[in-house]
N, C-alpha and C positions, 0 to 999 in steps of 0.2 A: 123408349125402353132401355135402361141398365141392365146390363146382368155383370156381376158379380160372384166370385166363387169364393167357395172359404171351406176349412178344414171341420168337417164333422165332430162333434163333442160327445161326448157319452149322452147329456141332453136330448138327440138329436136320434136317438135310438128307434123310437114310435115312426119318425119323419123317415128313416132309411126303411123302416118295415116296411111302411105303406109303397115307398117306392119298389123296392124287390117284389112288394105284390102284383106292381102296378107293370114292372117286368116282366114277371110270371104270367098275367093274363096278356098281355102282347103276343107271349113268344105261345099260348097257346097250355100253359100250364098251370092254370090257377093251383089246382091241388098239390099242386108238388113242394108249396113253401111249406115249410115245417118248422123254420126261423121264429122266435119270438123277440119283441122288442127288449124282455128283462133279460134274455140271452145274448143279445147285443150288445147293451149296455154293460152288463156283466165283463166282457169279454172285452170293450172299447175300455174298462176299468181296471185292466188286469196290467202286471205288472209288463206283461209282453203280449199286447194285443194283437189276435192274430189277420189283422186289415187295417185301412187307410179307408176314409171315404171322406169324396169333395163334393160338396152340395153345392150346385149352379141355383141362384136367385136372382128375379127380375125383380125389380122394382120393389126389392124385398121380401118378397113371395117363392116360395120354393118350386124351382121349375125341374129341375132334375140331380142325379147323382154319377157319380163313378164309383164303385168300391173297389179296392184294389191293394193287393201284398207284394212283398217282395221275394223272386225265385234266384233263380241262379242259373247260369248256364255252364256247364263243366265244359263245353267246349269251349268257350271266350276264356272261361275262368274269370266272369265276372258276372254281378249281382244284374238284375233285370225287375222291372213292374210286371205285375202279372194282372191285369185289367179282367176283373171278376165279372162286373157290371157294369154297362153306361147304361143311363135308360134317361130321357126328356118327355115329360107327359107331353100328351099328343097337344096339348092347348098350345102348350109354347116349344113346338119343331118352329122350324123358321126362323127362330127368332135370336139364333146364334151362339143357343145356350149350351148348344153342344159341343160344337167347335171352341168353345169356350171354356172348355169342361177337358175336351180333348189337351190344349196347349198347356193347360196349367199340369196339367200329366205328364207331358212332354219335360216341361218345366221342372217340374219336382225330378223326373228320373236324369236329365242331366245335372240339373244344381248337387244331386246324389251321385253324381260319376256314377250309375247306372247305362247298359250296355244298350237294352232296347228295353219297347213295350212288348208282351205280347196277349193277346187274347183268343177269343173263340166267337164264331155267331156262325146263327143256324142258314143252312144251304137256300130256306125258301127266303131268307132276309134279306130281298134287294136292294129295300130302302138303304138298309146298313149295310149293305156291301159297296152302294154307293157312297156314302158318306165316308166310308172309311178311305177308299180309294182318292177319293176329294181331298184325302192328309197326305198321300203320300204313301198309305201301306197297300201291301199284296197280298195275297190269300197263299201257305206254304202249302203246294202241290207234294204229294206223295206222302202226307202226313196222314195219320187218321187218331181218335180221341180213341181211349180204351178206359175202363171203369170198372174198378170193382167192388162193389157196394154190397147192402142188404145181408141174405142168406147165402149170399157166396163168399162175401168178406168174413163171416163169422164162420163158415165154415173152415175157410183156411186158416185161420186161425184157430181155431181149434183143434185143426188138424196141426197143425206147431208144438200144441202140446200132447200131442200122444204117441206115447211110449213106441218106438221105433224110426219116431220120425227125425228128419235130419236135424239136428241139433244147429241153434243157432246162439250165436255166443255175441253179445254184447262188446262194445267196444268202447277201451277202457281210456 
């Protein structure tokens, strides 16, 4: 077996859905994708797209993905990957496509003078907690994820524009 990785194409839109579905039902979430492929595409076409994805292939067959942008850290004061997604369909774990997947990520954020990677996975994810440990990273203790989405983000937000609220002024 080969694997091979290489930079996703706007083409390649259908092939990253299916994986982030294929994510989503892993991590126990089918219904939460809301992604479409012509939204992808769209977006992999846009003058300043807002992701990176690297498609690991064995033997020319698509075995997995990484999605992944770029953040920043203001305390380094310097840019960082922000690893959205790994996911390897269960057919081909084992078969080094993720570790494979992993390096060229590595790759990309030093040949970028980029500072670190950093990502997220979930507490019941041994598998992945193993593997990740298996690179070299740690899990950041004292940290927790915060979200503000749906009917709360539209809320404050709306609450931004009414008449007494703290004005916020654009910066020029």
């Amino acid at each position: 077996m080969s694997v091979s990785i290489r930079f996703a194409t706007p083409a390649d839109a259908g092939l990253i859905l299916r994986f982030i579905r294929g994510l989503a039902d892993y991590e126990r979430a089918s219904n939460a994708v809301r992604a479409s492929a012509a939204e992808l595409r769209a977006q992999m076409e846009s003058a300043a797209p807002p992701f990176e994805c690297l498609i690991a292939e064995i033997d020319a067959e698509p075995a997995g993905f990484a999605l992944f942008y770029r953040s920043y850290s203001t305390w380094l004061g310097q840019p960082l990957i922000f690893l959205e997604d790994l996911f390897v369909k269960s057919a081909y774990r084992g078969t080094g496509a993720g570790i494979a997947l992993f390096k060229e990520l590595a790759r990309v954020a030093a040949d970028r003078g980029y500072s670190r990677i950093e990502w997220r996975v979930l507490d019941w994810n041994a598998p992945a907690q193993r593997f990740y440990r298996s690179v070299g990273a740690a899990p950041l203790d004292g940290w927790t994820v915060w979200r503000l989405e749906h009917d709360a983000l539209a809320a404050l937000a709306r609450a931004a524009k009414t008449p007494g609220a703290a004005e916020v002024k654009p910066s020029k």
